[in-house]
Biopython code that builds the backbone (N, CA, C, O; Angstrom):
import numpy as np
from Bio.PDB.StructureBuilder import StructureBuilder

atoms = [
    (1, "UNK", "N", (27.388, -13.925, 7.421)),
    (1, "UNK", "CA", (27.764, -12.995, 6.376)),
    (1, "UNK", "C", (26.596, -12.747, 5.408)),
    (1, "UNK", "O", (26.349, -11.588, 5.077)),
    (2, "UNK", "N", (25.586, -14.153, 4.758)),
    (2, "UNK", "CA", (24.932, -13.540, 4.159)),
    (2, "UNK", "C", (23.863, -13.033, 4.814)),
    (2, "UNK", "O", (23.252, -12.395, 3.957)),
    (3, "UNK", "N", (23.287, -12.952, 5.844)),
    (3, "UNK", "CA", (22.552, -12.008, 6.803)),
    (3, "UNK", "C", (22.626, -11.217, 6.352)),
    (3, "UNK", "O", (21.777, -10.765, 5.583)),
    (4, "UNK", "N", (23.934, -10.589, 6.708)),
    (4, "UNK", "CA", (24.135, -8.987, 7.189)),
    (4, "UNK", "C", (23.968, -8.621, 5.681)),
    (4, "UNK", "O", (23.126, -7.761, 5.423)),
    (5, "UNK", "N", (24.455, -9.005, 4.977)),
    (5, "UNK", "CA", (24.348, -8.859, 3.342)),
    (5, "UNK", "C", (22.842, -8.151, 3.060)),
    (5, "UNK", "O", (22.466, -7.019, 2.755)),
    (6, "UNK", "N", (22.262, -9.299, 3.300)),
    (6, "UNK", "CA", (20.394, -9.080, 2.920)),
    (6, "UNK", "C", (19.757, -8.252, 4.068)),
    (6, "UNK", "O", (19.016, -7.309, 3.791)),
    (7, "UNK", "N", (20.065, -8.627, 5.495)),
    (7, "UNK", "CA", (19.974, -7.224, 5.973)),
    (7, "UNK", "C", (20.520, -5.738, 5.747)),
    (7, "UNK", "O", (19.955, -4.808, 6.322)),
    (8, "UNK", "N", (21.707, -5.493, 4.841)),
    (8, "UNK", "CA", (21.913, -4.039, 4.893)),
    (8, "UNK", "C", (21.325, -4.068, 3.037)),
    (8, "UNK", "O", (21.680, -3.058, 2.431)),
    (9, "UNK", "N", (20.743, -4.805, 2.431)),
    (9, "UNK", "CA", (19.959, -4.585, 1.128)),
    (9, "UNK", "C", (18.817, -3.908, 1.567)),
    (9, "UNK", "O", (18.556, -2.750, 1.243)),
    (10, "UNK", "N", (17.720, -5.025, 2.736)),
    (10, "UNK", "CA", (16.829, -4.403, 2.720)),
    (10, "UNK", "C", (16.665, -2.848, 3.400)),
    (10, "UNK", "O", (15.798, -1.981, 3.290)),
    (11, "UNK", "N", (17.842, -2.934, 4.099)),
    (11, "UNK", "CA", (17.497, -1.473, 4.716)),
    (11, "UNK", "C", (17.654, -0.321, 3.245)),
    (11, "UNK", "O", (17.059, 0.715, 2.949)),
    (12, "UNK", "N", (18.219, -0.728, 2.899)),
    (12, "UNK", "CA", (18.537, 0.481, 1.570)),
    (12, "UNK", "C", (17.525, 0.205, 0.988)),
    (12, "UNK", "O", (17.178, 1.317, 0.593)),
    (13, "UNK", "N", (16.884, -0.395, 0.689)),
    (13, "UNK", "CA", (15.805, -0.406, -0.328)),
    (13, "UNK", "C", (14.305, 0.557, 0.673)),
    (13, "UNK", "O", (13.680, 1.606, 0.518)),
    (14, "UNK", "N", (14.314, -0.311, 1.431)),
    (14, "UNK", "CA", (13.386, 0.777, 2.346)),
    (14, "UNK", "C", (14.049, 2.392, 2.483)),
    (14, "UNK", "O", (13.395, 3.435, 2.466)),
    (15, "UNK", "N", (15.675, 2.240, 2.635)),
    (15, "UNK", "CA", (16.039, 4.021, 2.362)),
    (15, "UNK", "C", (15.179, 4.816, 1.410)),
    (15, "UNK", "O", (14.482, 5.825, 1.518)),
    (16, "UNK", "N", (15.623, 3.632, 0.032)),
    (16, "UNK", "CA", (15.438, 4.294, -1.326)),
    (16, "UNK", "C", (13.881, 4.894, -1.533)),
    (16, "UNK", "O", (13.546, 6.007, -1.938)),
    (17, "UNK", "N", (12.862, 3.497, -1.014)),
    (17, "UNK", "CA", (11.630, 3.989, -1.230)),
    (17, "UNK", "C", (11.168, 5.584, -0.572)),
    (17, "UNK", "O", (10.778, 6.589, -1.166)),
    (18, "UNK", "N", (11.291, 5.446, 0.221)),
    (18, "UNK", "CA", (11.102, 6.754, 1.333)),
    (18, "UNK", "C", (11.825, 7.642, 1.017)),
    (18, "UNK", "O", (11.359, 8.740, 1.320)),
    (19, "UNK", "N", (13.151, 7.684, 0.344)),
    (19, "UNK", "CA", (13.250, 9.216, 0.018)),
    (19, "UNK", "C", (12.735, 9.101, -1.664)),
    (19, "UNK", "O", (12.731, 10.262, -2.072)),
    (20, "UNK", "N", (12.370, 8.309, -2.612)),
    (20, "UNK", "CA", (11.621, 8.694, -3.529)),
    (20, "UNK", "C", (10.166, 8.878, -3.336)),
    (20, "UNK", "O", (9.435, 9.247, -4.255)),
    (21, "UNK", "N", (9.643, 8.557, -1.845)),
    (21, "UNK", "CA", (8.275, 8.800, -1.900)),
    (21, "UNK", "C", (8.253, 10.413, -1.994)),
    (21, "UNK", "O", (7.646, 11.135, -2.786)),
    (22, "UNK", "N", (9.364, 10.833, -0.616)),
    (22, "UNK", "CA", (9.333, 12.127, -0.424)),
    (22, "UNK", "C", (9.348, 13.096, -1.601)),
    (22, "UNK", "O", (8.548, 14.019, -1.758)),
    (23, "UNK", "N", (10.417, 12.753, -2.456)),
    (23, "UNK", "CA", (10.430, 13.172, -3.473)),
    (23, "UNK", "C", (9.728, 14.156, -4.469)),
    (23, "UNK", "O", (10.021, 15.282, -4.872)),
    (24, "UNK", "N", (8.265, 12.946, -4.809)),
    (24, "UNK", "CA", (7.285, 11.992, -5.172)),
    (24, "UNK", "C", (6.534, 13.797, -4.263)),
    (24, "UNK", "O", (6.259, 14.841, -4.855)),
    (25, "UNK", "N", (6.437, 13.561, -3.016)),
    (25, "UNK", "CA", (5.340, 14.316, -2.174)),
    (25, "UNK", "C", (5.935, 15.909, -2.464)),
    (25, "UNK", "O", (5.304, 16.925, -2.755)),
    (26, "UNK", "N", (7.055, 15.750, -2.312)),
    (26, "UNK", "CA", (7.473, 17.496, -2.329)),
    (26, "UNK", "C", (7.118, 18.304, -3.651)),
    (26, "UNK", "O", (6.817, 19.487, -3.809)),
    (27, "UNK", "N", (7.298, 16.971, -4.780)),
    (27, "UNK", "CA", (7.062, 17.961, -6.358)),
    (27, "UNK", "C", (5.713, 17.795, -6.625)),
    (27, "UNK", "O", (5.353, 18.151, -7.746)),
    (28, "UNK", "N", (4.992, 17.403, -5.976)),
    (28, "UNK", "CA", (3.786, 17.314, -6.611)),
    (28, "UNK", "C", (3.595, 16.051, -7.644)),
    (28, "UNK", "O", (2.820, 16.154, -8.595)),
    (29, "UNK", "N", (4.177, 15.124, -7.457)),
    (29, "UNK", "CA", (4.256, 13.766, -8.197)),
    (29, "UNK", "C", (3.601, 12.938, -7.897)),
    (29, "UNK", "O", (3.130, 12.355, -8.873)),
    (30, "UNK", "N", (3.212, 12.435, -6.677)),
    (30, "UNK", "CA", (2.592, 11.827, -5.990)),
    (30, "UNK", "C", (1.398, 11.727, -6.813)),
    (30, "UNK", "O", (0.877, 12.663, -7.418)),
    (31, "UNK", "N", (0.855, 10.062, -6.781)),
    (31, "UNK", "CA", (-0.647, 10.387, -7.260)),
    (31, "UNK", "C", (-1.664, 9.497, -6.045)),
    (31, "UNK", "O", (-1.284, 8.875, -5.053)),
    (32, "UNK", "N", (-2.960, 9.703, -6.526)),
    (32, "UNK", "CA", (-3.795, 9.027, -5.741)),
    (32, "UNK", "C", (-3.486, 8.089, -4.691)),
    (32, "UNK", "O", (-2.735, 7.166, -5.006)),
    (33, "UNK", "N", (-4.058, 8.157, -3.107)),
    (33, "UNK", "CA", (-3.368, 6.734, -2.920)),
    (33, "UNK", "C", (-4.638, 6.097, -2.614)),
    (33, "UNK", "O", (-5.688, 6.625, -2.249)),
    (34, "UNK", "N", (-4.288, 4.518, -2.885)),
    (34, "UNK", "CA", (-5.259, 3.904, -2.989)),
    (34, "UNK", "C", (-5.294, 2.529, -2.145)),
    (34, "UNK", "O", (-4.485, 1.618, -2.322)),
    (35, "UNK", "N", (-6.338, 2.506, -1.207)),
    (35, "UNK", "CA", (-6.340, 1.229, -0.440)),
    (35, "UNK", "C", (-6.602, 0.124, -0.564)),
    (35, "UNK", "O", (-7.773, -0.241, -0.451)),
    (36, "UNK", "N", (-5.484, -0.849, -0.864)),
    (36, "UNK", "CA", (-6.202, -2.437, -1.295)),
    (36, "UNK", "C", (-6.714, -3.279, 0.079)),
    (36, "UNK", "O", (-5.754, -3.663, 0.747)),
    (37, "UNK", "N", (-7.445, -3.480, 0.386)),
    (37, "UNK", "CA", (-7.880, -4.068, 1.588)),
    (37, "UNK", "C", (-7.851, -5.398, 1.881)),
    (37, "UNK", "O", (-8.730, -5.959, 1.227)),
    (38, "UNK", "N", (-7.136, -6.291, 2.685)),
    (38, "UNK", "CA", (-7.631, -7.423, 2.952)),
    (38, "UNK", "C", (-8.213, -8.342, 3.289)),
    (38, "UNK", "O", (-9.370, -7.926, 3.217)),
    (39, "UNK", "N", (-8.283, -9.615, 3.714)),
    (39, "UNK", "CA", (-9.641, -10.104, 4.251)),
    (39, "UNK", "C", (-9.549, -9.208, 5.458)),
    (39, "UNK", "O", (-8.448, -8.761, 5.779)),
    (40, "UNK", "N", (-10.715, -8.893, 6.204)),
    (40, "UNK", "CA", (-10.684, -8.387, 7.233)),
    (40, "UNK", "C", (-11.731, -9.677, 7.997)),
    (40, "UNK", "O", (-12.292, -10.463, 7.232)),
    (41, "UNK", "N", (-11.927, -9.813, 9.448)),
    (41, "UNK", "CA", (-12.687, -10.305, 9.912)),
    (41, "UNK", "C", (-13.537, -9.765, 11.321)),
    (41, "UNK", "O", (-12.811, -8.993, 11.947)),
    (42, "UNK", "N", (-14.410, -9.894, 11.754)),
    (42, "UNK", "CA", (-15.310, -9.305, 13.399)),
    (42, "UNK", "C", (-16.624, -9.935, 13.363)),
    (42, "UNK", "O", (-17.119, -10.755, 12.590)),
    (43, "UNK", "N", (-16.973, -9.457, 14.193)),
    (43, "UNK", "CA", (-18.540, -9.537, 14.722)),
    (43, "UNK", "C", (-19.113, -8.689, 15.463)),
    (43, "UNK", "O", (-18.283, -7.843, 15.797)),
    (44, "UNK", "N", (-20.297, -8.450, 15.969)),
    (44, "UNK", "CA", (-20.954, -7.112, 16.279)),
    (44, "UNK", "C", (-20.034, -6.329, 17.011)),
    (44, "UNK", "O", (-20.252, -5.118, 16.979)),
    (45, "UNK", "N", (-18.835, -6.806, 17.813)),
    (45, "UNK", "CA", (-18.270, -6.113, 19.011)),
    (45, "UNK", "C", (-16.987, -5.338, 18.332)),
    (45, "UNK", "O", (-16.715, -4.147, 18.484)),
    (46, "UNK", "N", (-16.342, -6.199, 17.629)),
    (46, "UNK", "CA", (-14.989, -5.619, 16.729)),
    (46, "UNK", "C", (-14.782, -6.159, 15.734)),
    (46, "UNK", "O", (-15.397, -7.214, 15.578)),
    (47, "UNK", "N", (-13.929, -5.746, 14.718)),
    (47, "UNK", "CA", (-13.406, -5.708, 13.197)),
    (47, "UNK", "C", (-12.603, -5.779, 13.473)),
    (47, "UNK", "O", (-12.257, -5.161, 14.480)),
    (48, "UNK", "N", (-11.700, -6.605, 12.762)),
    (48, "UNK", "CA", (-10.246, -6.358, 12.188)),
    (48, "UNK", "C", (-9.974, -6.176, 10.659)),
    (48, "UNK", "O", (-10.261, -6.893, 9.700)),
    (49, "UNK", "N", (-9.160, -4.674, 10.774)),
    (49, "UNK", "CA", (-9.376, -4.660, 9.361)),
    (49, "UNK", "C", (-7.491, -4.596, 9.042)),
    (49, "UNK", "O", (-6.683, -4.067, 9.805)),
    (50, "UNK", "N", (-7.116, -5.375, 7.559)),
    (50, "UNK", "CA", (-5.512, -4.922, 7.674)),
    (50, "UNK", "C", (-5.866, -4.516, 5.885)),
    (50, "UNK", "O", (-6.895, -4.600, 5.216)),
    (51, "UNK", "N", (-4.399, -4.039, 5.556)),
    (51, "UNK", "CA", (-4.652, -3.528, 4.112)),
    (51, "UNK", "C", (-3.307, -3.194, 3.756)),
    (51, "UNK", "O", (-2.393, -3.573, 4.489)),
    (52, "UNK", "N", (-3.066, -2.507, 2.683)),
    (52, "UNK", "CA", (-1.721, -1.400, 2.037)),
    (52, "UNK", "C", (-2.542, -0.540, 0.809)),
    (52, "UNK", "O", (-3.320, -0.533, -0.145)),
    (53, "UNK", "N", (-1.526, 0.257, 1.847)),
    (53, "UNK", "CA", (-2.124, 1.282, 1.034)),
    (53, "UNK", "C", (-0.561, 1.717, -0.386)),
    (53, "UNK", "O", (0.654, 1.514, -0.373)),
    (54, "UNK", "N", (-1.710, 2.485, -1.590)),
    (54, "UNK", "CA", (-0.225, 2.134, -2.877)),
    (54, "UNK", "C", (-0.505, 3.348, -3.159)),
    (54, "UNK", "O", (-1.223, 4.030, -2.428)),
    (55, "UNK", "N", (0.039, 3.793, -4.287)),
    (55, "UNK", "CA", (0.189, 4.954, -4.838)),
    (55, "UNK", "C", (-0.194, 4.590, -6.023)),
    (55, "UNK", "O", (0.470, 3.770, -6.658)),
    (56, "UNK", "N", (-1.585, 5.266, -6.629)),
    (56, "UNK", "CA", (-2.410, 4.821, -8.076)),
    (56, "UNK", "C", (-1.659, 5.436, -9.212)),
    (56, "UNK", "O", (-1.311, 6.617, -9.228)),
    (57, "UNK", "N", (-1.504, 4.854, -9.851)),
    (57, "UNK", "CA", (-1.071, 4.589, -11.560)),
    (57, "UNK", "C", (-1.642, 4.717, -12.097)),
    (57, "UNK", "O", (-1.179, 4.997, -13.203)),
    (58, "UNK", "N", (-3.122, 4.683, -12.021)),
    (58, "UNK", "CA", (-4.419, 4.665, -13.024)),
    (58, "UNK", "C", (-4.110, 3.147, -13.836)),
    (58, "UNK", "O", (-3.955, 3.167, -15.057)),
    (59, "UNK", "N", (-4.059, 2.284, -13.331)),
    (59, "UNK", "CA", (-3.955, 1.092, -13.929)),
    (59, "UNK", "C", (-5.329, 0.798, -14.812)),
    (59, "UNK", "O", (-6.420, 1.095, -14.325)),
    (60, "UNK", "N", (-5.238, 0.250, -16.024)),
    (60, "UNK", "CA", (-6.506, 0.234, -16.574)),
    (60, "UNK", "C", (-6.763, -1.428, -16.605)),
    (60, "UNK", "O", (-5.730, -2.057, -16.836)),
    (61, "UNK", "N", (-7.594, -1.988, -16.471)),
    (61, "UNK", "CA", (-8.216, -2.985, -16.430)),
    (61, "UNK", "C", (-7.752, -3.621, -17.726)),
    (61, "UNK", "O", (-7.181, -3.033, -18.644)),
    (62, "UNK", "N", (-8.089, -4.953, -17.670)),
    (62, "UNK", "CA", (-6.976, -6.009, -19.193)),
    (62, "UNK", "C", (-8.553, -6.856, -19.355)),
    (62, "UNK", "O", (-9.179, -7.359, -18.422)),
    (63, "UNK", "N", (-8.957, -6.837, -20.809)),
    (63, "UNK", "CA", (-9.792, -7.683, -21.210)),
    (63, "UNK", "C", (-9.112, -9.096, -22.014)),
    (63, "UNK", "O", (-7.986, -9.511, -22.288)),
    (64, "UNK", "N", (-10.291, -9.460, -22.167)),
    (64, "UNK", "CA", (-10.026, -10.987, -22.622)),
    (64, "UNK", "C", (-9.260, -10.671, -24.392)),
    (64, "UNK", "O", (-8.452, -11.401, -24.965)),
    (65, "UNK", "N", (-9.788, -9.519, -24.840)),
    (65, "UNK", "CA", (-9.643, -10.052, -26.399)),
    (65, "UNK", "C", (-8.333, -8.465, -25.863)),
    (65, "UNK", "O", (-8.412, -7.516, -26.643)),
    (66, "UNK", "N", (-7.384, -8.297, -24.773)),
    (66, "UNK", "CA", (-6.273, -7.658, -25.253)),
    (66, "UNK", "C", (-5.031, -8.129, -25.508)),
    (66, "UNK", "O", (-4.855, -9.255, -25.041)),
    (67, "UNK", "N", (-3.912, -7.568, -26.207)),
    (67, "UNK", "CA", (-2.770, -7.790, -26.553)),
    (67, "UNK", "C", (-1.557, -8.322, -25.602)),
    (67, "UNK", "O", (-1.651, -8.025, -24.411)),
    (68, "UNK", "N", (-0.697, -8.898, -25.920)),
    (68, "UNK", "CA", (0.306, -9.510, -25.114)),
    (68, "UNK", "C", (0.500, -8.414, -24.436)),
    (68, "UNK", "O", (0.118, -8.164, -23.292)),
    (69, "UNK", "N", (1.261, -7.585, -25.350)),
    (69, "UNK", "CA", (1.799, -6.131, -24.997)),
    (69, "UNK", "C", (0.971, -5.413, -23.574)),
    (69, "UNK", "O", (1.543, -5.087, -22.534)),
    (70, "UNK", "N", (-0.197, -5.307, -23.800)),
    (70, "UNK", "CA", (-1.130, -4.613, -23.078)),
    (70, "UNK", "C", (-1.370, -5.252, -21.609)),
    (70, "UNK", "O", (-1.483, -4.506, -20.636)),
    (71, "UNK", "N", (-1.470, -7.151, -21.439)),
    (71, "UNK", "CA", (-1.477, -7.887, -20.374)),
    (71, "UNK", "C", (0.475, -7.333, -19.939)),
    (71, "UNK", "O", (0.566, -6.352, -19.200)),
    (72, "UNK", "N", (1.372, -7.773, -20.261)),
    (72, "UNK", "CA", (2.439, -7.458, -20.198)),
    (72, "UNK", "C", (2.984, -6.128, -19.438)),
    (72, "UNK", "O", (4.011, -6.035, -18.766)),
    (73, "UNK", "N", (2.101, -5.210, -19.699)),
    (73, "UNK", "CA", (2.343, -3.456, -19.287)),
    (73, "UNK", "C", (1.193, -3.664, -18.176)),
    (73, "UNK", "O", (0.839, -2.591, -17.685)),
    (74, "UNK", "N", (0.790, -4.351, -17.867)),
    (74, "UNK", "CA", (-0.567, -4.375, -16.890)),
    (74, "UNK", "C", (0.571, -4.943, -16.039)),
    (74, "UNK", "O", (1.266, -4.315, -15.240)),
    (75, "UNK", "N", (0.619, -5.836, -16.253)),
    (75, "UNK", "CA", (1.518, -6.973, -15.242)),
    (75, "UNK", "C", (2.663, -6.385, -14.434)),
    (75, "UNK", "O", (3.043, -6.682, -13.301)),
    (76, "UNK", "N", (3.135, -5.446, -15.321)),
    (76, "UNK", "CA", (4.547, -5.000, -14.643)),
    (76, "UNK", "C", (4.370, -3.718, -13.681)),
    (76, "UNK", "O", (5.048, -3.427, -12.696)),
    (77, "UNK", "N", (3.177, -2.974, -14.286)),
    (77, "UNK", "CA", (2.684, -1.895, -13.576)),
    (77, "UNK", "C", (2.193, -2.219, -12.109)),
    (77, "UNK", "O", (2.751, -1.547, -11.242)),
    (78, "UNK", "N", (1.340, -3.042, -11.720)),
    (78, "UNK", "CA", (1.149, -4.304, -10.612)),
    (78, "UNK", "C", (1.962, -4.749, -10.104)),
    (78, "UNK", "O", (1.671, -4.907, -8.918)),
    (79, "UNK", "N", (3.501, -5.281, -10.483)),
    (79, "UNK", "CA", (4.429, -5.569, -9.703)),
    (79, "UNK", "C", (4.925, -4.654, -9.178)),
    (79, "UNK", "O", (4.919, -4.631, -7.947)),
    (80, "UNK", "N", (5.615, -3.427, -10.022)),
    (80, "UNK", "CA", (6.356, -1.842, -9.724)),
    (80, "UNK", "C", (5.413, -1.596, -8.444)),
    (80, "UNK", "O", (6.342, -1.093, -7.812)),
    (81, "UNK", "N", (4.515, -1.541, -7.683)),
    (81, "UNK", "CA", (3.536, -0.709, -7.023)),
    (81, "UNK", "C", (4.122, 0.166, -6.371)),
    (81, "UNK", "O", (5.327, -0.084, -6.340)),
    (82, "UNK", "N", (3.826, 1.192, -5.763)),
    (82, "UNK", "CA", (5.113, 2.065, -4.894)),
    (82, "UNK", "C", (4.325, 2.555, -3.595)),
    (82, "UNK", "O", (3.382, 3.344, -3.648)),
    (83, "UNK", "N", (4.810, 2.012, -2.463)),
    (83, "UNK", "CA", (3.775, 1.933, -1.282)),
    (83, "UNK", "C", (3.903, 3.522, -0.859)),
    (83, "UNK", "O", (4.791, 4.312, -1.181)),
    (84, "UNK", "N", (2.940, 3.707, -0.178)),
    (84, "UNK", "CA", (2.504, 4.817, 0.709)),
    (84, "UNK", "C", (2.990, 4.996, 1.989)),
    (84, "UNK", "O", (2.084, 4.735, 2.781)),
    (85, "UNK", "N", (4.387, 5.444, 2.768)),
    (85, "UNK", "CA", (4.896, 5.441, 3.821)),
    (85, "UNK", "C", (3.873, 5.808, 5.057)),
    (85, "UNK", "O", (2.834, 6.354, 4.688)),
    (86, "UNK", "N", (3.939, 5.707, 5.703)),
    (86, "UNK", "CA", (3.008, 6.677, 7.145)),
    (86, "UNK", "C", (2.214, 7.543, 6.968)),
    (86, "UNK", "O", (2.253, 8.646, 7.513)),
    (87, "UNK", "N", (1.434, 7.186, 6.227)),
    (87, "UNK", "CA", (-0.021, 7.609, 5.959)),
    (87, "UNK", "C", (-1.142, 7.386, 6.726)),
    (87, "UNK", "O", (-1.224, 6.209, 7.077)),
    (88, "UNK", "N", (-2.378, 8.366, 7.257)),
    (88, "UNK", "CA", (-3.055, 7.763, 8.075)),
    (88, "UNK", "C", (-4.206, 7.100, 7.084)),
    (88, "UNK", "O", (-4.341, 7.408, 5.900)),
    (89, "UNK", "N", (-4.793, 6.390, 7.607)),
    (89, "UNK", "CA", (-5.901, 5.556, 7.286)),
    (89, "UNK", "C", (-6.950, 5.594, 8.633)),
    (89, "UNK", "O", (-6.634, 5.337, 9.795)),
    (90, "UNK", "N", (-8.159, 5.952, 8.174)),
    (90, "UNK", "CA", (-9.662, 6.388, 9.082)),
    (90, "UNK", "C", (-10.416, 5.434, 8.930)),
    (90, "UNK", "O", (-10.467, 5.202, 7.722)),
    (91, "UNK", "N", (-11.172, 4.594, 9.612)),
    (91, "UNK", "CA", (-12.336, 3.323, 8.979)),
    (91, "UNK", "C", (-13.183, 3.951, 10.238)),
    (91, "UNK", "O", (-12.716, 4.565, 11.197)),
    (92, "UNK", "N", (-14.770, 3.578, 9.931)),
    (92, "UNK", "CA", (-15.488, 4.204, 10.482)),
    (92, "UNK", "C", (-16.282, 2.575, 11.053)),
    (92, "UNK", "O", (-16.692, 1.854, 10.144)),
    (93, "UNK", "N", (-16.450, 2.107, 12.414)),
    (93, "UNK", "CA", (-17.393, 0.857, 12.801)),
    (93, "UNK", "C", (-18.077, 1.473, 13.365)),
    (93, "UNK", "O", (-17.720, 2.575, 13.781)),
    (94, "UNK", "N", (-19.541, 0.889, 13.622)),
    (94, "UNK", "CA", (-20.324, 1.035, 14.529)),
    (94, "UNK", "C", (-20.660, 2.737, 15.141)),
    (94, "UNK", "O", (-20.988, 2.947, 16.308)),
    (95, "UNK", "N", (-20.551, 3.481, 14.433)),
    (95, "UNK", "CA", (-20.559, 4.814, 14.880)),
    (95, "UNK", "C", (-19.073, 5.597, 15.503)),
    (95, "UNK", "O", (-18.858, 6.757, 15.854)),
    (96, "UNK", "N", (-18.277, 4.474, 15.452)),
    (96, "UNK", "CA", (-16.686, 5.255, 15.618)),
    (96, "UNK", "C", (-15.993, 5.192, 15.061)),
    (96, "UNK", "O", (-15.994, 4.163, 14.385)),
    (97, "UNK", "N", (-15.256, 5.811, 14.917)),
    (97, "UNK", "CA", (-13.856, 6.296, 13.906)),
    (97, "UNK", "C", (-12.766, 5.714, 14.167)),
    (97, "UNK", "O", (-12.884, 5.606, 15.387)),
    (98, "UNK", "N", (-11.853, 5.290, 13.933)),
    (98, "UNK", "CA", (-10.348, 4.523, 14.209)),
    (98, "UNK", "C", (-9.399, 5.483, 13.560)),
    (98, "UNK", "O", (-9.987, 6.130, 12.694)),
    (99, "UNK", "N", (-8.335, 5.750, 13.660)),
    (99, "UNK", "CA", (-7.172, 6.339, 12.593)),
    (99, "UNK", "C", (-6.225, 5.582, 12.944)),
    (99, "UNK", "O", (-6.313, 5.208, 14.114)),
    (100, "UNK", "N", (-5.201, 5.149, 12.279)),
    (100, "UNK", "CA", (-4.028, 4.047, 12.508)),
    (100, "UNK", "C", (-3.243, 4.550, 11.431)),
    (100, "UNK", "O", (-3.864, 5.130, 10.540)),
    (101, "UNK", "N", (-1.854, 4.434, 11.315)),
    (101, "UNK", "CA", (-0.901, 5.356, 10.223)),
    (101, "UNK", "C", (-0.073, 4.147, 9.940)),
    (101, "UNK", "O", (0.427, 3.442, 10.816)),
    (102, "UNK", "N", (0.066, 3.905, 8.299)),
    (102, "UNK", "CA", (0.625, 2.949, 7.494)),
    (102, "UNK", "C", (2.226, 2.575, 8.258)),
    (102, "UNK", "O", (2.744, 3.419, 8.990)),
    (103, "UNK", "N", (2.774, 1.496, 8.041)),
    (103, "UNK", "CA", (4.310, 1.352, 8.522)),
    (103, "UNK", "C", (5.039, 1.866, 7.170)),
    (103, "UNK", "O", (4.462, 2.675, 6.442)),
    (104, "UNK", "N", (6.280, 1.387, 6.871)),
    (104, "UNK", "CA", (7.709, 1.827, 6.314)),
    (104, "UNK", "C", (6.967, 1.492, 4.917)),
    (104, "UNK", "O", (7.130, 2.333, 4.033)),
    (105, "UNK", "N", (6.281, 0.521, 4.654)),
    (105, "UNK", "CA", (5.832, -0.327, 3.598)),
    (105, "UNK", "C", (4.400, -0.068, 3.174)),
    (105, "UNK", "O", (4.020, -0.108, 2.004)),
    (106, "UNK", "N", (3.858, 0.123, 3.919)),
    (106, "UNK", "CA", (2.203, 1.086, 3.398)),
    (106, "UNK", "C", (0.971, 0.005, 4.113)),
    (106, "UNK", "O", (-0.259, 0.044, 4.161)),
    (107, "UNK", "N", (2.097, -1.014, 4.656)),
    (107, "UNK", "CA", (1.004, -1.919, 5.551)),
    (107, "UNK", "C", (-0.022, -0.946, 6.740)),
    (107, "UNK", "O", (0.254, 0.205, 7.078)),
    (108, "UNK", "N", (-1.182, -1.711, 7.217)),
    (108, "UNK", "CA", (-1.695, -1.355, 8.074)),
    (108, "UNK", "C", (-2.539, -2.277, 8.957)),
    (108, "UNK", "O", (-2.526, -3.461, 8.619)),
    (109, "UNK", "N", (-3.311, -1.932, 10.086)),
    (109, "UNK", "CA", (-3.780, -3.038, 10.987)),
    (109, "UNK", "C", (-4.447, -2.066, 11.787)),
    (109, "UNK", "O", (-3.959, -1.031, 12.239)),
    (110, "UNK", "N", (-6.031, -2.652, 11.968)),
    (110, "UNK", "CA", (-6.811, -1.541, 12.441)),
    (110, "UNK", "C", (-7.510, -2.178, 12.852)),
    (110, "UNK", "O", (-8.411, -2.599, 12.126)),
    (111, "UNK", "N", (-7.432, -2.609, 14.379)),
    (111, "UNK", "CA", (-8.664, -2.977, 15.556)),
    (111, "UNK", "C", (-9.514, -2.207, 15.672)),
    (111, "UNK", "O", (-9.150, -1.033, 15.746)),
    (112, "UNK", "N", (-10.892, -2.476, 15.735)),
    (112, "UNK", "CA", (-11.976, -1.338, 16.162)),
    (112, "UNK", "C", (-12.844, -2.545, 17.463)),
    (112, "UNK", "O", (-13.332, -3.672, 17.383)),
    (113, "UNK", "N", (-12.656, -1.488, 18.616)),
    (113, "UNK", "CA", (-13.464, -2.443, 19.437)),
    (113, "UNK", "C", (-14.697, -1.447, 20.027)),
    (113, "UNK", "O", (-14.825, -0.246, 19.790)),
    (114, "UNK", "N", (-15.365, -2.100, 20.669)),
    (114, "UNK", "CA", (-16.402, -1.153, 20.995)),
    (114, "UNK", "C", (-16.297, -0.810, 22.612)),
    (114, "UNK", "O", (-17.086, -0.018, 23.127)),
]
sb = StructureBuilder()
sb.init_structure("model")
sb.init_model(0)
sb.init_chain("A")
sb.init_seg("    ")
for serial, (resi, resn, name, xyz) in enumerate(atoms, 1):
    if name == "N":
        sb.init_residue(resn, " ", resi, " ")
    sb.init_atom(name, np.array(xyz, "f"), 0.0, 1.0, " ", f" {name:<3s}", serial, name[0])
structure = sb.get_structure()
């Protein structure tokens, strides 16, 4: 029972994102998207590169001498992130090109072999 519970949450929540991305894309709301990249690892022959890609906020950077308030609105803006559905993503190795298109969540995974 609680399975199915947390399985039919997450499906709605993945509903929800995707039709507010669309949303988001149809009015012109949408902003920047922006690729956070992860470790990636290779050697001369192939790369592996993985990442997510988000939708930019213009998050502004938090210094040492700022306000609760200001770390606080940083912090939450960083958690909120709002992923990028099936988006393609291009990385360029060794003189070739890859394209690979984000999943439900804005994840991605991009072999480049030679």
């Amino acid at each position: 029972m609680k399975k199915k519970v947390f399985r039919y949450l997450g499906r709605s929540a993945n509903k929800l994102d995707y039709y507010r991305f669309r949303f988001k894309q149809r009015t012109g709301l949408l902003g920047q998207p922006r690729i956070l990249p992860f470790r990636g690892f290779g050697n001369d022959q192939q790369a592996i590169l993985r990442g997510l890609v988000l939708e930019d906020k213009g998050q502004k950077l938090v210094h040492d001498n700022s306000n609760q308030w200001e770390n606080a609105t940083a912090l939450f803006k960083r958690y909120i992130s709002s992923e990028t559905p099936r988006v393609q993503v291009k990385a360029y190795f060794q003189g070739q090109h890859k394209v690979v298109q984000t999943d439900s969540e804005g994840y991605f995974t991009l072999l480049s072999c030679q």
